[in-house]
N, C-alpha and C positions, 0 to 999 in steps of 0.2 A: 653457571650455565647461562648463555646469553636467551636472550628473550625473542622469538621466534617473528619475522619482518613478516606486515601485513602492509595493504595498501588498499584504501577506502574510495568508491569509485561515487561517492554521495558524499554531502554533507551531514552530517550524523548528529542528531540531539543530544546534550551532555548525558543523558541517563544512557543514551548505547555509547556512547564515545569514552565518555571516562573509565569503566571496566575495561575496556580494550587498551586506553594508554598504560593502566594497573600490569596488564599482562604479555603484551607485544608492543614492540616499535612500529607504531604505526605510520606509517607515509601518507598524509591525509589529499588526497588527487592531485599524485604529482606528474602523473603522466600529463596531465593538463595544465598544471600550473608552469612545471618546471621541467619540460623532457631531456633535457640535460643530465640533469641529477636523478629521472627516473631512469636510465639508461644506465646510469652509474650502481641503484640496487636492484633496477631489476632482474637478477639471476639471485638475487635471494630472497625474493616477496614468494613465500609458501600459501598466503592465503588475500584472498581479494572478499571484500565486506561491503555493501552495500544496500539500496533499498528498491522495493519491488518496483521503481521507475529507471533504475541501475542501467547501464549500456555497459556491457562485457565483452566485446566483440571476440571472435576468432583472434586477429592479429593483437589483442593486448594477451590472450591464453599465451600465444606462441612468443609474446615478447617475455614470460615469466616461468622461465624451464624449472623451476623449483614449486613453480604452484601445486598443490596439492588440493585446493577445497575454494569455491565460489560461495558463500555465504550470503545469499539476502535473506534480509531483517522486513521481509515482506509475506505478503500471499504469492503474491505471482512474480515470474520470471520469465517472460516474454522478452526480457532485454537480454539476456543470456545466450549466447550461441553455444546452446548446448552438446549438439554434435560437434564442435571443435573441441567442449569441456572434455567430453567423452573419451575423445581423441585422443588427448592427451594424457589420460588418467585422471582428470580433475572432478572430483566429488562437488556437485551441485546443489545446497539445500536451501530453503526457505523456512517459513512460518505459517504452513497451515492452521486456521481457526483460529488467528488471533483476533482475526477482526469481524469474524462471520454475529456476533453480537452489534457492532457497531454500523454493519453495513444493514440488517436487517432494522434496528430502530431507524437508522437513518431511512431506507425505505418505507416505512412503516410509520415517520412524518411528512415525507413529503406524500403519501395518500392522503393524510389528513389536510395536510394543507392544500393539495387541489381540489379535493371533496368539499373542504370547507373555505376552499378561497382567501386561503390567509393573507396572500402577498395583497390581492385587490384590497383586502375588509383594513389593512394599515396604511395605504396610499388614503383608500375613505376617510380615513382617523387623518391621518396627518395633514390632509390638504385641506382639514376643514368644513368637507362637504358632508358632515354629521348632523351640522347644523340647518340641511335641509330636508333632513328625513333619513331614516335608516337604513342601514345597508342591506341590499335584498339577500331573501335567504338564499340559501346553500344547500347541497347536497347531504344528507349524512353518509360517513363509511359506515359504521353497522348495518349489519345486513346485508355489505355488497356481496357481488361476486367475485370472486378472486381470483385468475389464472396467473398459474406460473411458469414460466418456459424453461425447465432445469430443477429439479428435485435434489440438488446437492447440499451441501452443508449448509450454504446461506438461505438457499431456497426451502429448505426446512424449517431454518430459524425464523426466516418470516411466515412460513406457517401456519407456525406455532403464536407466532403474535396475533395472528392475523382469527385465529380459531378467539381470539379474548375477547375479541368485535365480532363476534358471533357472523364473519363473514365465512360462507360456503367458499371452501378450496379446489 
């Protein structure tokens, strides 16, 4: 049984890329490299793979009559013309909460770092100006206030970090 054509509309990290060479013939963006030869399989790419920056337009849905499934390896798909997926029959999915952990630390340093001025306190260090007194203080985050515009999965996640610094939500 032959192994089922996909075509990858991102450049993919070897940890997603190589299970997928394992399992389907993959066309790694040949619509763009080479639309010649994507022309030549496009009526048999059933699945399109990419990442939550992905552009999927309408007209590549309709250039891939065998497509059955849009796949990003993301949070979001705002690059997806999902009403032409629809249209089509094409199943749309992504990767909620993979990254609702890494978007909330990442939030949850750069508070720290403006509270506390990090980017100014290593310009001080590095340009030397240490050596004519020290760097004025800084704010602390404990204790602040917190608002957040959106109560969903990441807006939980920070939180919840946020409840650790004894900041009011």
């Amino acid at each position: 049984m032959s192994r089922p054509e996909i075509l990858t509309v991102a450049k993919l990290p070897p940890f997603l890329a190589q299970p997928l060479n394992e399992h389907f013939v993959v066309h790694e963006r040949l619509h763009e490299t080479d639309p010649v030869a994507f022309h030549a399989v496009a009526s048999r790419i059933r699945g399109i793979v990419g990442g939550g920056e992905s552009k999927v337009t309408a007209e590549l849905i309709a250039r891939c009559p065998a497509l059955e499934i849009v796949s990003v390896m993301g949070v979001g798909y705002d690059g997806v013309d999902v009403a032409a997926a629809r249209a089509h029959g094409v199943v749309v999915t992504h990767t909620p909460n993979v990254l609702n952990d890494d978007v909330a630390d990442l939030a949850m340093g750069l508070m720290l770092s403006v509270a506390r001025g990090l980017p100014q306190a290593d310009a001080f260090v590095k340009s030397g100006q240490w050596a004519n007194g020290p760097f004025p203080l800084q704010r602390k985050l404990s204790g602040s206030r917190l608002g957040i515009v959106g109560m969903g999965r990441i807006g939980q996640a920070i939180a919840t970090r946020a409840l650790a610094f004894d900041m009011p939500v």
